[in-house]
C-alpha positions in Angstrom: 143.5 188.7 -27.1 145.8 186.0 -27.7 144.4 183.0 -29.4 145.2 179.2 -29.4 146.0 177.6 -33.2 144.3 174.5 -33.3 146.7 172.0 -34.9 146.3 168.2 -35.5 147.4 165.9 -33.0 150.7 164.5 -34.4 151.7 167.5 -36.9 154.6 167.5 -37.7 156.7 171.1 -37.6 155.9 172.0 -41.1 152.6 172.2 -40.3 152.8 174.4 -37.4 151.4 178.3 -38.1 154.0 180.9 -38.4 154.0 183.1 -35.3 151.4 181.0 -33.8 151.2 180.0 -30.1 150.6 176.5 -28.8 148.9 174.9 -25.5 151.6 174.2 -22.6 153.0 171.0 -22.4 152.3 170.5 -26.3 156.1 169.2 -27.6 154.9 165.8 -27.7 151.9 166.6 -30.0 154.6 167.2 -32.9 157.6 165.7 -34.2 160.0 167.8 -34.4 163.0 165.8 -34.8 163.5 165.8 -38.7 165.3 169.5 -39.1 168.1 168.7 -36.1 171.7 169.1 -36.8 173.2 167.0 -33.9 172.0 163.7 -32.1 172.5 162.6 -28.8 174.3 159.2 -28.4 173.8 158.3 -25.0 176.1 155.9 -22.9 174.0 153.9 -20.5 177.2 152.6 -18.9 178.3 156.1 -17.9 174.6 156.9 -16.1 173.8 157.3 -13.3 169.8 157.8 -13.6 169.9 161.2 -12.2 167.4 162.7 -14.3 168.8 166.1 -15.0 168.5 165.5 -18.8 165.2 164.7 -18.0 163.8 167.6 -16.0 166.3 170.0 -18.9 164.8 168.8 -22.3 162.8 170.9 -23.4 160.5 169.3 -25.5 160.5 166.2 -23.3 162.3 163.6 -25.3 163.8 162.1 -22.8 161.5 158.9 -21.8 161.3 157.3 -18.6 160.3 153.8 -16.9 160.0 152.6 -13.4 162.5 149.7 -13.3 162.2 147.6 -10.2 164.5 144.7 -11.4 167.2 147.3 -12.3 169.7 148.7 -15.2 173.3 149.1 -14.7 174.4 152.0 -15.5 177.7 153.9 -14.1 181.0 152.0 -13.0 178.5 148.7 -13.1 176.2 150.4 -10.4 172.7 148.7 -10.4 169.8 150.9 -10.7 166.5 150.7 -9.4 163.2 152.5 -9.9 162.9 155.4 -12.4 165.8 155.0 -14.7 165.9 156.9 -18.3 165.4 155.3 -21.4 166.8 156.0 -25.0 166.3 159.9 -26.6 163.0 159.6 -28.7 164.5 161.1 -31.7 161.0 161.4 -33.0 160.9 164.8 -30.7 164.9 165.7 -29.9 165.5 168.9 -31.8 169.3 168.2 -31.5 169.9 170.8 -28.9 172.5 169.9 -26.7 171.5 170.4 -23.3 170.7 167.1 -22.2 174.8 166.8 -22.7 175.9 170.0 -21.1 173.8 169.2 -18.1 175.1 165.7 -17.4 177.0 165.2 -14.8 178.5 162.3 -16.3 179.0 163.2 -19.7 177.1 159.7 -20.5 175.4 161.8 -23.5 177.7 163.3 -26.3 175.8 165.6 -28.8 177.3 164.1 -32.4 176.5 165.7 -36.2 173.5 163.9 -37.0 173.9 162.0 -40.5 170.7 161.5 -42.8 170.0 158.5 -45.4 169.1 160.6 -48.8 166.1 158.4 -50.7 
């Protein structure tokens, strides 16, 4: 029988069991966005609020709003209703295919640079 881990809401990835299993729809319980390589930088100028990267993240970093007095996004296009908001970097794992999905290319996957304290 395969058995659920209970971890704490808000773990981070260190404190996930090895070769555990977690609940569905679980990526937002823990932040897994301190061992990336890359970083999305996205270019709201060059969107067009599809929501492809949306519905293709995997761990659902991708936040949304509903946005009735509109963004402008691509070639100064106002948008209305659900528009995407900035990459939660708190949960991005850095894996590119929120870039290679847009249609767009309004997100570019960069190396990701860390302070050292």
């Amino acid at each position: 029988m395969n058995k659920v881990n209970k971890v704490k809401p808000g773990a981070t990835w260190k404190e996930l069991p090895i070769g555990g299993t977690l609940p569905a729809a679980s990526a937002l319980d823990y932040k897994t966005g301190a061992w990336r390589s890359f970083v999305p930088k996205f270019d709201p100028n060059q969107c067009t609020h599809c929501m492809i990267c949306v519905h293709y993240c995997p761990v659902m970093a991708i936040p949304t709003e509903i946005n009735e007095n509109g963004v402008k996004g691509w070639k100064d296009k106002i948008y209305k209703g659900v528009v995407r908001l900035e990459t939660n970097l708190d949960y991005c794992t850095g894996c590119g295919v929120c870039a290679e999905e847009c249609p767009t290319e309004a997100i570019k996957m960069e190396r990701e640079t860390w302070e050292v304290k």
